[in-house]
PDB file of N, CA, C and O in Angstrom:
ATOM      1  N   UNK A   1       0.109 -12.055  -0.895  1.00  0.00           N
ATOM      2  CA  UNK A   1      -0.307 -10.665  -0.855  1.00  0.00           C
ATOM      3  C   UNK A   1       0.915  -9.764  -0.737  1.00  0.00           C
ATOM      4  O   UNK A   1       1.634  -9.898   0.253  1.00  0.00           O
ATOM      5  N   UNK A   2       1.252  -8.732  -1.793  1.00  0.00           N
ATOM      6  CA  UNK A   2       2.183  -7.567  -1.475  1.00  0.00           C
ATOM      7  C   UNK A   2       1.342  -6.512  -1.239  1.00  0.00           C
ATOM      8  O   UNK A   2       0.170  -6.338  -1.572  1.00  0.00           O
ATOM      9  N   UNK A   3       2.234  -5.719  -0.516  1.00  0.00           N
ATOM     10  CA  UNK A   3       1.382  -4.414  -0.667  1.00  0.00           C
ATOM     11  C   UNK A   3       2.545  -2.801  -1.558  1.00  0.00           C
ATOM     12  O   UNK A   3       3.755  -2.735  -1.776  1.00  0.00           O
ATOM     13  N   UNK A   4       1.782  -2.124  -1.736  1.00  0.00           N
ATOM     14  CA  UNK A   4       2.126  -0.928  -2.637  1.00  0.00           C
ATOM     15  C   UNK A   4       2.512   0.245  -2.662  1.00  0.00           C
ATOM     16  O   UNK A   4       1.919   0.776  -3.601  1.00  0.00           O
ATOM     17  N   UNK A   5       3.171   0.969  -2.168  1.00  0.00           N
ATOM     18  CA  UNK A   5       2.540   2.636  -1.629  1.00  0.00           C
ATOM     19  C   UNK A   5       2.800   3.110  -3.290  1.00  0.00           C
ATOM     20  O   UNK A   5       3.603   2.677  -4.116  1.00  0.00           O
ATOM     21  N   UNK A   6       1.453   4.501  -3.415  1.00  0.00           N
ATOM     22  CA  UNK A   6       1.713   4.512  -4.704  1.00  0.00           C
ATOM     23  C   UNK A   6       1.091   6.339  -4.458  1.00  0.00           C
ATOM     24  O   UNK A   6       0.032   6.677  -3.930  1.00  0.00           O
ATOM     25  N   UNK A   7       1.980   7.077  -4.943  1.00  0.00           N
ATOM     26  CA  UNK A   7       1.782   8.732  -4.608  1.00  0.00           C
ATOM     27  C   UNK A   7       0.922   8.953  -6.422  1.00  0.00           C
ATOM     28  O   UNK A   7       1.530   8.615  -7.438  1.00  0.00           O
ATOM     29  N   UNK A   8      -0.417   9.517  -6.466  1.00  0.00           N
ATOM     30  CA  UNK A   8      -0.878   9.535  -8.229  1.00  0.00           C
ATOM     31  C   UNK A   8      -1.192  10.906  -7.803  1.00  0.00           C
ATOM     32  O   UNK A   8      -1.406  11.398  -6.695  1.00  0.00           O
ATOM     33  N   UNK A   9      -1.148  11.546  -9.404  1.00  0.00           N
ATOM     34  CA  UNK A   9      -1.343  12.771  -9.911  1.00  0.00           C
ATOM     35  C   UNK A   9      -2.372  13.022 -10.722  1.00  0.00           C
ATOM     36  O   UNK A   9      -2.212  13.568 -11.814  1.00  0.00           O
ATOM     37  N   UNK A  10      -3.768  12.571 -10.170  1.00  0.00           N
ATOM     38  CA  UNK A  10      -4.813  12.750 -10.921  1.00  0.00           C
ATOM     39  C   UNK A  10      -5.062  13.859 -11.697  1.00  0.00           C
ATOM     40  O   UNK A  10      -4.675  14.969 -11.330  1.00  0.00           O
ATOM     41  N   UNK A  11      -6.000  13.597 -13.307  1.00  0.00           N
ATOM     42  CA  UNK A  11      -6.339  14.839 -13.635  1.00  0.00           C
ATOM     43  C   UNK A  11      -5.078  14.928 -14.540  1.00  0.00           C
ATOM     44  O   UNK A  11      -4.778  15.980 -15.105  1.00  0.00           O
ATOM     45  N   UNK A  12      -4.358  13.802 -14.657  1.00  0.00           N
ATOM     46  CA  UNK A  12      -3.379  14.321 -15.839  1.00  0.00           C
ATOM     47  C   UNK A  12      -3.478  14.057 -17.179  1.00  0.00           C
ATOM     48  O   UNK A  12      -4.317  13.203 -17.465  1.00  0.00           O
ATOM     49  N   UNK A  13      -2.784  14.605 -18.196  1.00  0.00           N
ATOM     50  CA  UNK A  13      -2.949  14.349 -19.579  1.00  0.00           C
ATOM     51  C   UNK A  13      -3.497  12.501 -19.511  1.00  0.00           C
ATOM     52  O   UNK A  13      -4.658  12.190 -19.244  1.00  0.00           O
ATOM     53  N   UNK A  14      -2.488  11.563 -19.784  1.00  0.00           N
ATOM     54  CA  UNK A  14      -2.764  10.444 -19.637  1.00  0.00           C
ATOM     55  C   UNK A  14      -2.153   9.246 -18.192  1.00  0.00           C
ATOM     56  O   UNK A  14      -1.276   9.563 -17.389  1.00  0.00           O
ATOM     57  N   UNK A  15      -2.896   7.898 -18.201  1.00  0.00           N
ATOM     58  CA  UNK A  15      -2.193   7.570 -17.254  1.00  0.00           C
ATOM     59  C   UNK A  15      -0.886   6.876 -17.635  1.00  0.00           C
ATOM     60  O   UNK A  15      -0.599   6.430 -18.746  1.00  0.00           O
ATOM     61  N   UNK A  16      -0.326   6.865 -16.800  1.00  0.00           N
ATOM     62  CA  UNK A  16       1.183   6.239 -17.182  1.00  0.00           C
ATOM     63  C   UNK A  16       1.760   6.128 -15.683  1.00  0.00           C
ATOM     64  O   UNK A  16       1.215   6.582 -14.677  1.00  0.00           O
ATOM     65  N   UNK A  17       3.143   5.333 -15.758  1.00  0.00           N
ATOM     66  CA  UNK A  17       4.167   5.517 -14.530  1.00  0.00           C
ATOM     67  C   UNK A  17       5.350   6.511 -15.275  1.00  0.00           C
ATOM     68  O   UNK A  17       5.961   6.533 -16.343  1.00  0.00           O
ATOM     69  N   UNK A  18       5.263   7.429 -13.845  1.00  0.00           N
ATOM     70  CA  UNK A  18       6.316   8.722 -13.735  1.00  0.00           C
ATOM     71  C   UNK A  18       7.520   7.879 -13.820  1.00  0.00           C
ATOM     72  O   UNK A  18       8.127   7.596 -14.853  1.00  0.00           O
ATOM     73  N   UNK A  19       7.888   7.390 -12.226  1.00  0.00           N
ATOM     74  CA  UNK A  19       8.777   6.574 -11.835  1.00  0.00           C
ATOM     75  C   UNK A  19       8.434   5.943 -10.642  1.00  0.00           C
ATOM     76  O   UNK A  19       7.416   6.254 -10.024  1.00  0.00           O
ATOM     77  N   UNK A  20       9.147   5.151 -10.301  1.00  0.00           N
ATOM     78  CA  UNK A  20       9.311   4.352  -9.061  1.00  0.00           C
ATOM     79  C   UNK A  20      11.035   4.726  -8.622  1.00  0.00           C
ATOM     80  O   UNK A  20      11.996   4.510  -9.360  1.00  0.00           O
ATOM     81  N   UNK A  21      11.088   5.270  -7.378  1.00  0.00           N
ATOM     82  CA  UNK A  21      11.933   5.582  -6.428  1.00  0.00           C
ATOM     83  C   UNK A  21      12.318   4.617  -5.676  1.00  0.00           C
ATOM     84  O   UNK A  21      13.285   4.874  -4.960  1.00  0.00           O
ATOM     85  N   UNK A  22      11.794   3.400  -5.594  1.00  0.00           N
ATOM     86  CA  UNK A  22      12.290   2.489  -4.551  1.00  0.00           C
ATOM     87  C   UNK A  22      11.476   2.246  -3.727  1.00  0.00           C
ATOM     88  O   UNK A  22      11.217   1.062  -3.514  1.00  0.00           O
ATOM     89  N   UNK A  23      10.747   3.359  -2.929  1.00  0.00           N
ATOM     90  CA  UNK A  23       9.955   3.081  -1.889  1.00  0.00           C
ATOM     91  C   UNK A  23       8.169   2.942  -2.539  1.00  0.00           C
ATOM     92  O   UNK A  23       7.243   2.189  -2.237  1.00  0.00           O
ATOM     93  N   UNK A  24       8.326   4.249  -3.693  1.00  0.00           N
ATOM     94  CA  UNK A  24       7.106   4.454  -3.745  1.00  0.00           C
ATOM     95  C   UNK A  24       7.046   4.688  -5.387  1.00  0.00           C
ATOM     96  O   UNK A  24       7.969   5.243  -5.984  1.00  0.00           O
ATOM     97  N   UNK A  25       5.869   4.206  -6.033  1.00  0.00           N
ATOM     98  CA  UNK A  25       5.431   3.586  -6.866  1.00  0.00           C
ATOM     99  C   UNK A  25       4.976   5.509  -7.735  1.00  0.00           C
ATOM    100  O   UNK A  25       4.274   6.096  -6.911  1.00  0.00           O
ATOM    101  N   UNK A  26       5.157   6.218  -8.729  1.00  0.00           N
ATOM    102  CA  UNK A  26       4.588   7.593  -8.633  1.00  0.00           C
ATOM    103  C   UNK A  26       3.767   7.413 -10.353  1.00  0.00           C
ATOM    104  O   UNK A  26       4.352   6.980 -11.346  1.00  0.00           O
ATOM    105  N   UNK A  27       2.346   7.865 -10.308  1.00  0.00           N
ATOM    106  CA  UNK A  27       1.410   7.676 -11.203  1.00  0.00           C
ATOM    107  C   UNK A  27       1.284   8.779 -11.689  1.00  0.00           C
ATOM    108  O   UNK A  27       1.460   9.670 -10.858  1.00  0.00           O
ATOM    109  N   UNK A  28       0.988   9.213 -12.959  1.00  0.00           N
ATOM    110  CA  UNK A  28      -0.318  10.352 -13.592  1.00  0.00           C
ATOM    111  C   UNK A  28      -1.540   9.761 -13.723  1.00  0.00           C
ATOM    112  O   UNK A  28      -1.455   8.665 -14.277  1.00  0.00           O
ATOM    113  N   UNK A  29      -2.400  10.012 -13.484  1.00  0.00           N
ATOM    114  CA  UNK A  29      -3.684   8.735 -13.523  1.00  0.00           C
ATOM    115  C   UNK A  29      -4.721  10.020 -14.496  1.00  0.00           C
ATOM    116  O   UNK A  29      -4.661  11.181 -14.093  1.00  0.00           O
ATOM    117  N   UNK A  30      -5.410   9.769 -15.454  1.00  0.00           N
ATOM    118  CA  UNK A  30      -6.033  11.028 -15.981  1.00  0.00           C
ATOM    119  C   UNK A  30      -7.288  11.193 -15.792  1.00  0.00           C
ATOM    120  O   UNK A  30      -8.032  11.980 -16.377  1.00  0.00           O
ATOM    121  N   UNK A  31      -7.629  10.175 -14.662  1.00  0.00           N
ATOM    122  CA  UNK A  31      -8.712  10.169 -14.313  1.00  0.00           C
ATOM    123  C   UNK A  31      -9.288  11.549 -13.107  1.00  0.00           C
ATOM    124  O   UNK A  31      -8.652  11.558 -12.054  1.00  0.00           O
ATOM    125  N   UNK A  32     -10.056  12.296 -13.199  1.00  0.00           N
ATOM    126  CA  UNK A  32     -10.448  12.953 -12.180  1.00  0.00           C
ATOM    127  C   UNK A  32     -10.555  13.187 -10.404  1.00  0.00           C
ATOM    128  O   UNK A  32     -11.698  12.831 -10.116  1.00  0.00           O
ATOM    129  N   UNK A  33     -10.297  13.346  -9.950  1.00  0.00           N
ATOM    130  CA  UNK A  33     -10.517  12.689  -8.921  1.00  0.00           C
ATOM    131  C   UNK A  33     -11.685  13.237  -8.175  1.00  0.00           C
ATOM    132  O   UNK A  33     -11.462  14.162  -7.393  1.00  0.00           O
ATOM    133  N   UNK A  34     -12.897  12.793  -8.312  1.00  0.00           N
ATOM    134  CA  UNK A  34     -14.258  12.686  -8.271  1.00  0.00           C
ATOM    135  C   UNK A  34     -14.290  11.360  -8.019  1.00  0.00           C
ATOM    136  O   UNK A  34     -13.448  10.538  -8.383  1.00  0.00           O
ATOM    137  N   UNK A  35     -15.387  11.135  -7.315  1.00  0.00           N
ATOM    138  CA  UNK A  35     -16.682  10.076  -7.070  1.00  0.00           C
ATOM    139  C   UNK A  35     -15.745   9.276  -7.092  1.00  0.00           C
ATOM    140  O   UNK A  35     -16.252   8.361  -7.742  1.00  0.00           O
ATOM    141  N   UNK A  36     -14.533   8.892  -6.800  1.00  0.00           N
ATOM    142  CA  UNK A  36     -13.736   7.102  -6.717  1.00  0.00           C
ATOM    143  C   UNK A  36     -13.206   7.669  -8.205  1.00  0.00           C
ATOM    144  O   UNK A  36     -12.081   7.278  -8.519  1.00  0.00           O
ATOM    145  N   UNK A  37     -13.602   8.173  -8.749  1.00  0.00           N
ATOM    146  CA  UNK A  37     -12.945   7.899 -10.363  1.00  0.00           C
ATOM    147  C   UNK A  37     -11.377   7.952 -10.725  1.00  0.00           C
ATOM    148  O   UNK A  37     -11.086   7.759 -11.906  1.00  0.00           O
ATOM    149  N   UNK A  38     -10.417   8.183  -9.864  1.00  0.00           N
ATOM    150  CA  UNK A  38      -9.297   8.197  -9.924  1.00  0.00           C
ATOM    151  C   UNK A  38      -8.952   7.020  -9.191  1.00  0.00           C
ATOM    152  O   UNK A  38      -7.970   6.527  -9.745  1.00  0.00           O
ATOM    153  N   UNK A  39      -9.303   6.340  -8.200  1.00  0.00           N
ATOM    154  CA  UNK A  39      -8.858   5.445  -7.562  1.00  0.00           C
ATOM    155  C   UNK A  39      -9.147   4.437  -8.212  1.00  0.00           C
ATOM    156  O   UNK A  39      -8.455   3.419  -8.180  1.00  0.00           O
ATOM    157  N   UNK A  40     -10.418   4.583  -9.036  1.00  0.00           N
ATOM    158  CA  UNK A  40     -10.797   3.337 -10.215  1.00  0.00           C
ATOM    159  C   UNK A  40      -9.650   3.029 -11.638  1.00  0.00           C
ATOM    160  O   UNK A  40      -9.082   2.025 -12.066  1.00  0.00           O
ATOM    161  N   UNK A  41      -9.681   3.918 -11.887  1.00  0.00           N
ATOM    162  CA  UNK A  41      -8.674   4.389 -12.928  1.00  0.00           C
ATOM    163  C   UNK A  41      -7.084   3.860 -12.200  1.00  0.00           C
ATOM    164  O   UNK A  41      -6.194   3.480 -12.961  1.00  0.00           O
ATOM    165  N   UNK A  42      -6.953   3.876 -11.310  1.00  0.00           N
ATOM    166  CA  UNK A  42      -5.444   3.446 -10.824  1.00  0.00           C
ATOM    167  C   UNK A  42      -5.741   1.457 -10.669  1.00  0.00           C
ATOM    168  O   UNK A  42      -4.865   0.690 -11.067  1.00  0.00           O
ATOM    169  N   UNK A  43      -6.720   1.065 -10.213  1.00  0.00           N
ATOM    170  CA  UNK A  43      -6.685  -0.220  -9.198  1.00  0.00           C
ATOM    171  C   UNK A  43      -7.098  -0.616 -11.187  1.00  0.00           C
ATOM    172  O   UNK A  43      -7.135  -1.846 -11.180  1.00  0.00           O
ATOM    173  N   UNK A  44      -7.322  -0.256 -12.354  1.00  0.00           N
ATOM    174  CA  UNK A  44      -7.302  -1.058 -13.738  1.00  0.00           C
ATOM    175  C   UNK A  44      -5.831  -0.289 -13.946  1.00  0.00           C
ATOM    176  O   UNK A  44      -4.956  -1.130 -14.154  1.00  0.00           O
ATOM    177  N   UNK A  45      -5.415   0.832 -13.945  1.00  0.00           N
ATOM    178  CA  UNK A  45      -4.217   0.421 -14.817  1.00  0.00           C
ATOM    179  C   UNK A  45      -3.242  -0.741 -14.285  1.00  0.00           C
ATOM    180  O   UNK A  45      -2.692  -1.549 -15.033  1.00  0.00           O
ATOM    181  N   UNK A  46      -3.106  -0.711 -12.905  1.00  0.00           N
ATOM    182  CA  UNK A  46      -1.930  -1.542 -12.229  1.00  0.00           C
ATOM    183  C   UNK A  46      -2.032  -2.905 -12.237  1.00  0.00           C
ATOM    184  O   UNK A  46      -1.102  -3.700 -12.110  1.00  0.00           O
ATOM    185  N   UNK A  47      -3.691  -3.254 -12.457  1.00  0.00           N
ATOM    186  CA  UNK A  47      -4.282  -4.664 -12.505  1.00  0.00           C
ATOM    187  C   UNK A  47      -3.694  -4.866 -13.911  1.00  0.00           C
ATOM    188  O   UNK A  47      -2.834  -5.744 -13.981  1.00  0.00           O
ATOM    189  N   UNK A  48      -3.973  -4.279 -14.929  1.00  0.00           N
ATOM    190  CA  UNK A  48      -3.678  -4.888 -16.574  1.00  0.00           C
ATOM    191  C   UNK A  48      -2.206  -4.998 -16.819  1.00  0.00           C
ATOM    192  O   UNK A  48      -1.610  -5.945 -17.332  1.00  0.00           O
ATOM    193  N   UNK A  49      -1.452  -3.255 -16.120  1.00  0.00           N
ATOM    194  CA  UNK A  49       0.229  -3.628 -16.148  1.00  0.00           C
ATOM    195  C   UNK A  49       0.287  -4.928 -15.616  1.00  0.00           C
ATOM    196  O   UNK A  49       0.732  -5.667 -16.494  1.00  0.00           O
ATOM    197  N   UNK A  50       0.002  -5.653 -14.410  1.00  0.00           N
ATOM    198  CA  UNK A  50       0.475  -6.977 -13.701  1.00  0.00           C
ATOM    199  C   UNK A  50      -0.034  -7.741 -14.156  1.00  0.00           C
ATOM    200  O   UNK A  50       0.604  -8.768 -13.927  1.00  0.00           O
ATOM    201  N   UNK A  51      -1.598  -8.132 -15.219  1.00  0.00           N
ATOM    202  CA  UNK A  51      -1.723  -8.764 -15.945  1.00  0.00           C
ATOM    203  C   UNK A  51      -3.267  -9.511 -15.057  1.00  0.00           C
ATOM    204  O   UNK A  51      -3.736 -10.595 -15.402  1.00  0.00           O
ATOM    205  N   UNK A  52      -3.678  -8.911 -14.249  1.00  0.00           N
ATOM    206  CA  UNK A  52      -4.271  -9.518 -12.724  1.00  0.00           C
ATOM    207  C   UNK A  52      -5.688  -9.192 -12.963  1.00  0.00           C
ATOM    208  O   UNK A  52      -5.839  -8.365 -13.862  1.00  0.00           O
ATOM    209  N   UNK A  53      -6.937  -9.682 -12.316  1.00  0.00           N
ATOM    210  CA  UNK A  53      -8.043  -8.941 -11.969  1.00  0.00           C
ATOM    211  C   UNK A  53      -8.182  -7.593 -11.344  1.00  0.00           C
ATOM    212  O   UNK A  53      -7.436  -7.307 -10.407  1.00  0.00           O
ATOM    213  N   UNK A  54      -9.037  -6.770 -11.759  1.00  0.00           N
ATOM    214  CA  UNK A  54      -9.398  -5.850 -10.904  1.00  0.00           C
ATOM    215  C   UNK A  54      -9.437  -6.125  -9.329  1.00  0.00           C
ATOM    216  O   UNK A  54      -8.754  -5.486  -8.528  1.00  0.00           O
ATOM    217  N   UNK A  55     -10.372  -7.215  -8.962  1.00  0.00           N
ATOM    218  CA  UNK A  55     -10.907  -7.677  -7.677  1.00  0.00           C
ATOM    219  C   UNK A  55      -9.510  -8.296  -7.136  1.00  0.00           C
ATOM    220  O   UNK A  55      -9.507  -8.827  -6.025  1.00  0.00           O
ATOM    221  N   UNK A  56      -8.591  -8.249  -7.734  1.00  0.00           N
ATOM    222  CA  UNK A  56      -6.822  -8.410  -7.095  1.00  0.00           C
ATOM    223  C   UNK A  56      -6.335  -7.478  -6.623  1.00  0.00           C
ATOM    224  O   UNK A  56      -5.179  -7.387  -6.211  1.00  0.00           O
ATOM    225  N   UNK A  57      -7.279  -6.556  -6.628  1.00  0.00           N
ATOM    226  CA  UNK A  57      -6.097  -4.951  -6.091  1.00  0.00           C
ATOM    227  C   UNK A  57      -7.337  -4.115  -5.065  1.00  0.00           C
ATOM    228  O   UNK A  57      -8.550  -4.123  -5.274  1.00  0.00           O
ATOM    229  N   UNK A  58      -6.695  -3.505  -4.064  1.00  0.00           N
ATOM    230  CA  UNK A  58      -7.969  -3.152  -3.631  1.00  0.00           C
ATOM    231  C   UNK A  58      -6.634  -2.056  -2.902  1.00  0.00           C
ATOM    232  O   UNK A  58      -5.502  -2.441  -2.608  1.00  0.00           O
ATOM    233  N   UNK A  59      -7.183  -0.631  -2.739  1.00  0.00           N
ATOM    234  CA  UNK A  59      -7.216   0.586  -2.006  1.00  0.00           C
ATOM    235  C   UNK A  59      -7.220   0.546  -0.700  1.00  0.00           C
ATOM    236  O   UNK A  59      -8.224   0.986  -0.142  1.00  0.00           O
ATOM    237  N   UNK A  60      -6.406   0.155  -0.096  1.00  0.00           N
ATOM    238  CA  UNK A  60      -6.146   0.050   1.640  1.00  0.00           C
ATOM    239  C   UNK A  60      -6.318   1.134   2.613  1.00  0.00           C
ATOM    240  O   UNK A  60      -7.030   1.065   3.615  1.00  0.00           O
ATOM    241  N   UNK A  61      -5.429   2.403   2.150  1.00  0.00           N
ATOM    242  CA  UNK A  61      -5.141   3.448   2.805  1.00  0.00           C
ATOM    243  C   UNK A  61      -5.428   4.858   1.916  1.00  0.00           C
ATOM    244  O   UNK A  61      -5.622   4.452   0.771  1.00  0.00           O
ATOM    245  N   UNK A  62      -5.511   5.940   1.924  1.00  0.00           N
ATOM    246  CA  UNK A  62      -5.463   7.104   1.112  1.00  0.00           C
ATOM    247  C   UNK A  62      -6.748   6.892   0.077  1.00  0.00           C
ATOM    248  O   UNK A  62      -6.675   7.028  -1.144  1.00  0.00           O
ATOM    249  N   UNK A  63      -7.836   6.563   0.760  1.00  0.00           N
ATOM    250  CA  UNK A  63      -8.795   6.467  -0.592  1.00  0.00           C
ATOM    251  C   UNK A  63      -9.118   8.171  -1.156  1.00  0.00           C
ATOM    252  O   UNK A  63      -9.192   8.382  -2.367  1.00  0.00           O
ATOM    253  N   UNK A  64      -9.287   9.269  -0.184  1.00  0.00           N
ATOM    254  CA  UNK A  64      -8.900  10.244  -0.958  1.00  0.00           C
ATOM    255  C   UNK A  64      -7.607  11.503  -0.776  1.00  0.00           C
ATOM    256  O   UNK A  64      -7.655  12.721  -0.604  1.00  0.00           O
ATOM    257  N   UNK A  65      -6.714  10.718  -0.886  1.00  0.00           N
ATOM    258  CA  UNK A  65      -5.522  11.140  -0.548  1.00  0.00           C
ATOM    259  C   UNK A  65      -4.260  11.057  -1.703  1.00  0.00           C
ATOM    260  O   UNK A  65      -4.397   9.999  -2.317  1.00  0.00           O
ATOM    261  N   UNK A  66      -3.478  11.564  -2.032  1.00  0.00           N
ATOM    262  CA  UNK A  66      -2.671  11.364  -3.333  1.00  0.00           C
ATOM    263  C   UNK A  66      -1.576  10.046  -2.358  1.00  0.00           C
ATOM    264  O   UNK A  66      -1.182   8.982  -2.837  1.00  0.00           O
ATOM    265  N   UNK A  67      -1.474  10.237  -1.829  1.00  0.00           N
ATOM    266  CA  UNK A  67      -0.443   9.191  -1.496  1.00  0.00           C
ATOM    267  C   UNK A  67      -1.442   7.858  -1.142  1.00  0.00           C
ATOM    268  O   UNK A  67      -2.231   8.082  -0.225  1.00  0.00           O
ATOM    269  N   UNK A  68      -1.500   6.727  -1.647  1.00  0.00           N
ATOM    270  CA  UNK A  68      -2.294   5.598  -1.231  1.00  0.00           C
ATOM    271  C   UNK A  68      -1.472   4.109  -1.153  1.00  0.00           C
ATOM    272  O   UNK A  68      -0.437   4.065  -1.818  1.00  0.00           O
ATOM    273  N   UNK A  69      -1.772   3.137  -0.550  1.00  0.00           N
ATOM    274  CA  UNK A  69      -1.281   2.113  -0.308  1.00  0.00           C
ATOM    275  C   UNK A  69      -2.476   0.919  -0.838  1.00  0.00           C
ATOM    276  O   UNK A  69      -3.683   0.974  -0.601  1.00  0.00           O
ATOM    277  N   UNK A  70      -1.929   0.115  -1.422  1.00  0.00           N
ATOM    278  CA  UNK A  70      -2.663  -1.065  -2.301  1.00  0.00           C
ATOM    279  C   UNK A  70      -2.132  -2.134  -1.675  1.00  0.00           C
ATOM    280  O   UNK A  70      -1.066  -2.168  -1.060  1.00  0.00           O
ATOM    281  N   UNK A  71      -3.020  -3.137  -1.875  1.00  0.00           N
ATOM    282  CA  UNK A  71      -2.635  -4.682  -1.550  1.00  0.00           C
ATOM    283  C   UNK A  71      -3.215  -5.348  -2.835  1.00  0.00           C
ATOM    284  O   UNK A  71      -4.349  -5.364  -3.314  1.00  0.00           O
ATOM    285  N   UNK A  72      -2.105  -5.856  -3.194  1.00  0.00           N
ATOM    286  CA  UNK A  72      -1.931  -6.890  -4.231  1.00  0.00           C
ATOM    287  C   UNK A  72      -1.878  -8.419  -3.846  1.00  0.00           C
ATOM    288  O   UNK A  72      -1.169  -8.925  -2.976  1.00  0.00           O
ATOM    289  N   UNK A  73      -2.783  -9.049  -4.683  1.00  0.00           N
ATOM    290  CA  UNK A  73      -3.306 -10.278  -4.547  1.00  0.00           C
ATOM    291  C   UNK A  73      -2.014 -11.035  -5.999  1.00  0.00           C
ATOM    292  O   UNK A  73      -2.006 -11.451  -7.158  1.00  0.00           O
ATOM    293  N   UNK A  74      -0.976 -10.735  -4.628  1.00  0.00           N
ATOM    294  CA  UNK A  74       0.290 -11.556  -6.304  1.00  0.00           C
ATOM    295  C   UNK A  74       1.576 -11.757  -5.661  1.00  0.00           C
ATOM    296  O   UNK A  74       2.100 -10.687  -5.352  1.00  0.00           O
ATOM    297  N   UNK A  75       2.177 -12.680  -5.394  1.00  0.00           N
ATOM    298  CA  UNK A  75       3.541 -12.401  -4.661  1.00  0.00           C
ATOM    299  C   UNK A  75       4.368 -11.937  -4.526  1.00  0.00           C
ATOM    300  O   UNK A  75       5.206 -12.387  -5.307  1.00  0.00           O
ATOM    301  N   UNK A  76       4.846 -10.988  -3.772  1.00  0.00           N
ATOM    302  CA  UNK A  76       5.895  -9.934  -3.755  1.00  0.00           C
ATOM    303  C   UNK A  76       6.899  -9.888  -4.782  1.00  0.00           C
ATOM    304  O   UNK A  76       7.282  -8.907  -5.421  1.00  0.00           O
ATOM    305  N   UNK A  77       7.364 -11.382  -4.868  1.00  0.00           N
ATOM    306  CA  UNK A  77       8.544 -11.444  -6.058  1.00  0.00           C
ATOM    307  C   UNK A  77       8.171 -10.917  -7.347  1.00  0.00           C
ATOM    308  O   UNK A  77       9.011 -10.184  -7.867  1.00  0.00           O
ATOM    309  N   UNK A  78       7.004 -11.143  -8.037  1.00  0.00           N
ATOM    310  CA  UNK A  78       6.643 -10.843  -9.182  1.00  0.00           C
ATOM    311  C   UNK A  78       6.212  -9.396  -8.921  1.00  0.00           C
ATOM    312  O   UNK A  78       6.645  -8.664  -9.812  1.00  0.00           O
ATOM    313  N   UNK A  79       5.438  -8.684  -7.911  1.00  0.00           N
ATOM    314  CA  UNK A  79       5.462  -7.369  -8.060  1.00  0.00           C
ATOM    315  C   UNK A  79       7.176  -6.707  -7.718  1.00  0.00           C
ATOM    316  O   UNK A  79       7.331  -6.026  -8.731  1.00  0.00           O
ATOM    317  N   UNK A  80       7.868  -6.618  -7.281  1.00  0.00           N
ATOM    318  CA  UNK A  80       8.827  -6.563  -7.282  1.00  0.00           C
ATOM    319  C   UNK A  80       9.149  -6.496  -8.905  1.00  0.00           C
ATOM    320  O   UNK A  80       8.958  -5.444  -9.516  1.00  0.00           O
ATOM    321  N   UNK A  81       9.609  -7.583  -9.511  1.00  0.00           N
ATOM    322  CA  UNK A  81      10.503  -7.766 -10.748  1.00  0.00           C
ATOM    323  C   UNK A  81       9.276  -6.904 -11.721  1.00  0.00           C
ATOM    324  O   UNK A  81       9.269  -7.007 -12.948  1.00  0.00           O
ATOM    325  N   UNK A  82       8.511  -6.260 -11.144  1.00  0.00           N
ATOM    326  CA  UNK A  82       7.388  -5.396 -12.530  1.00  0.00           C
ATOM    327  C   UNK A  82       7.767  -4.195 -12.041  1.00  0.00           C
ATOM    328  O   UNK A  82       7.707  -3.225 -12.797  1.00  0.00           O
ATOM    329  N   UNK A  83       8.198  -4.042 -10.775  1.00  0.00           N
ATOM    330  CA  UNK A  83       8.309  -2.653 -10.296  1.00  0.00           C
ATOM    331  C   UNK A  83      10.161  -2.256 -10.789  1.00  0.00           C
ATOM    332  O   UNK A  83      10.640  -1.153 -11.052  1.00  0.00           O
ATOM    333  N   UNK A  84      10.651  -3.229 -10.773  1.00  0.00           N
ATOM    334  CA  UNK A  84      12.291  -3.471 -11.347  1.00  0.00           C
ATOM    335  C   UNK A  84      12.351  -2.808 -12.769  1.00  0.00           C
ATOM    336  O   UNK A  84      13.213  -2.025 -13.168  1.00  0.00           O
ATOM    337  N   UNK A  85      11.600  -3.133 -13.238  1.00  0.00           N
ATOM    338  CA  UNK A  85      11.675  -2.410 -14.667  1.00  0.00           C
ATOM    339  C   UNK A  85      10.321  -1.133 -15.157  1.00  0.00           C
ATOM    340  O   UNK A  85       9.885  -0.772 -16.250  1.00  0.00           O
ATOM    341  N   UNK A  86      10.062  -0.821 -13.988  1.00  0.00           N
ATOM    342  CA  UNK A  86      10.027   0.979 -13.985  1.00  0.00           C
ATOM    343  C   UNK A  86      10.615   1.900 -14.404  1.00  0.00           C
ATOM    344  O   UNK A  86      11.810   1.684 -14.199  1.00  0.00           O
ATOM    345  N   UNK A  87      10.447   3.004 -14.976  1.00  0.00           N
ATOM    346  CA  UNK A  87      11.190   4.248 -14.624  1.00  0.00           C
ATOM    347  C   UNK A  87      12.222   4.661 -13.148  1.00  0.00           C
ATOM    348  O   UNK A  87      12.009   4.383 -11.968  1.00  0.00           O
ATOM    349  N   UNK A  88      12.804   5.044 -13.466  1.00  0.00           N
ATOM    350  CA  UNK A  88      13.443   5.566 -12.178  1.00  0.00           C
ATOM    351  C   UNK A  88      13.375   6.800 -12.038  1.00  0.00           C
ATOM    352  O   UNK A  88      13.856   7.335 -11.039  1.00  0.00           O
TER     353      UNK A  88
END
């Protein structure tokens, strides 16, 4: 299990990664943020970037908050070396 901190900018054109700073992971997610629909929209893009299940990622902290923390069902090393070749 790793975990994530990840600051998203719902409501944007599309989703994508801004950058990653080191500490924290930074999203456009274009999903709304209504009814979970942005937090849904984040826990599939990050699952398909890592290649993982949905039911591998789950919303820990900030469920409606722009800054949120994830736990990943994947070993640090490999999230790490996906987060390595981010944006900066």
């Amino acid at each position: 299990m790793a975990r994530l901190a990840v600051r998203v900018r719902p409501g944007a054109r599309r989703t994508a990664v801004v950058r990653y700073d080191g500490a924290v992971l930074h999203l456009d997610i274009a999903a709304p943020p209504i009814e979970g629909r942005a937090n849904a929209a984040l826990i599939d893009f990050v699952a398909d970037e890592l290649g993982l299940p949905e039911r591998a990622l789950e919303v820990i902290r900030g469920h409606r908050t722009r800054n949120k923390l994830l736990e990943v069902d994947v070993p640090a090393a490999r999230l790490e070396e996906w987060l390595r070749g981010q944006p900066r």
